[in-house]
C-alpha positions in Angstrom: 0.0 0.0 0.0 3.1 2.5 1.0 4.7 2.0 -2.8 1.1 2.4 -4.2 0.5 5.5 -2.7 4.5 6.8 -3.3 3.6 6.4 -6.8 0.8 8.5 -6.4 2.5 11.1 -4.6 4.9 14.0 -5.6 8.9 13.1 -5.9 10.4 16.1 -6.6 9.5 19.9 -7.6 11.1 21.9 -10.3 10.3 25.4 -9.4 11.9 27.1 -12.7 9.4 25.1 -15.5 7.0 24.6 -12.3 6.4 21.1 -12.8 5.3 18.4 -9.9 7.0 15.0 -10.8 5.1 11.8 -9.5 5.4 7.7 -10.3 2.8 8.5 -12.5 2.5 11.9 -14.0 6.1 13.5 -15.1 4.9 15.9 -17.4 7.1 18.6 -19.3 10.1 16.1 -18.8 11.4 13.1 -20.9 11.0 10.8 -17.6 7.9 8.7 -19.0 6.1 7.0 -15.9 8.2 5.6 -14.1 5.9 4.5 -11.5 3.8 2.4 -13.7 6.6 -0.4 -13.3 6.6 -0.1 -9.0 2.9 -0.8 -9.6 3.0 -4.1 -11.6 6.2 -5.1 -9.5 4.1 -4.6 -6.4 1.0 -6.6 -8.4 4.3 -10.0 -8.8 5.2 -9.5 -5.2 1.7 -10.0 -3.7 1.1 -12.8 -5.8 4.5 -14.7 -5.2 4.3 -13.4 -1.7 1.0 -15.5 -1.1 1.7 -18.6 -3.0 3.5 -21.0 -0.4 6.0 -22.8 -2.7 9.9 -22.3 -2.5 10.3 -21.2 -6.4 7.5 -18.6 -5.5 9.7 -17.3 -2.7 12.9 -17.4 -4.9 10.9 -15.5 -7.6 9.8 -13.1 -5.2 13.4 -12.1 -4.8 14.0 -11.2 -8.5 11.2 -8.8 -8.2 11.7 -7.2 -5.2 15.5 -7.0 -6.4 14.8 -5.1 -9.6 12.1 -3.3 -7.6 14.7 -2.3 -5.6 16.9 -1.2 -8.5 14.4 0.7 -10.2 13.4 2.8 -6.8 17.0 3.9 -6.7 17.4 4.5 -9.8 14.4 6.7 -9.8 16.2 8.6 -6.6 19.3 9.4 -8.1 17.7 10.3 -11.6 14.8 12.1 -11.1 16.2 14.6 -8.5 19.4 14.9 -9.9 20.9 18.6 -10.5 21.1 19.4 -14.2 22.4 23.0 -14.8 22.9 24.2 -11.7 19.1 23.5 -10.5 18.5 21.3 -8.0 14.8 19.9 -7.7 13.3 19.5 -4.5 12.8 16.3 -3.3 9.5 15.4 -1.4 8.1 12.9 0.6 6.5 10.4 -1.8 10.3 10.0 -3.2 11.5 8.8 0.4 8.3 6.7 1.0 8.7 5.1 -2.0 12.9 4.0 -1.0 11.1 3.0 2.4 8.4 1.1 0.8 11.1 -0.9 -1.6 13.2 -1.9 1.1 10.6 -3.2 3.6 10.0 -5.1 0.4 12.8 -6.7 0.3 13.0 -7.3 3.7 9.8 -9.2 3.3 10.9 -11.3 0.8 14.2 -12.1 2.2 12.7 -13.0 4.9 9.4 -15.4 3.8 7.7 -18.1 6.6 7.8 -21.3 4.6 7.4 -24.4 6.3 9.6 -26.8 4.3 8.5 -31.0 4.0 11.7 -32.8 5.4 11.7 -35.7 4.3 12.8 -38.7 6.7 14.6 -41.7 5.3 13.3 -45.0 6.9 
């Protein structure tokens, strides 16, 4: 729910062009949305995160790894300085780092019961 509503919220603020950058509305820049991937990534990790198999747990990883990747791309990126302007960061760009690294944590650590098997 936190990396749903990140996307949703304002990254960073360009006061020069007066633009508002979100995950999902980065108008007047070449940016595209990049929030539209957090939001199917987050769609994979629910799924996987539910299904109670080890190679759903182990794909879970890959997602929340590139999920990862992609949220820190987006931070360095997005609110870099580009002729001598610095955007202003905001919130939703630190709730969504937050939000991909609890992520992560979840999925590094899943609660799988494993079947040992006993030899006879």
């Amino acid at each position: 729910i936190l990396l749903s509503v990140a996307c949703l919220s304002p990254w960073v603020v360009i006061e020069s062009r007066h633009i508002t950058i979100s995950g999902i509305d980065a108008t007047g820049t070449n940016y595209g949305k990049p929030g539209y991937l957090h939001l199917v990534l987050v769609v994979f990790f629910l799924l996987f995160h539910f299904i109670p198999r080890v190679w759903a747990k182990r794909a879970n990883l890959l997602v929340v790894g590139i999920n990862t990747a992609w949220a820190i791309r987006n931070f360095f990126i997005i609110a870099v300085c580009r002729g001598g302007e610095c955007p202003e960061r905001k919130m939703g760009m630190y709730m969504l780092l937050l939000a991909s690294l609890l992520m992560l944590l979840a999925a590094l650590f899943p609660d799988v019961e494993l079947d040992e098997k006993k030899k006879a």
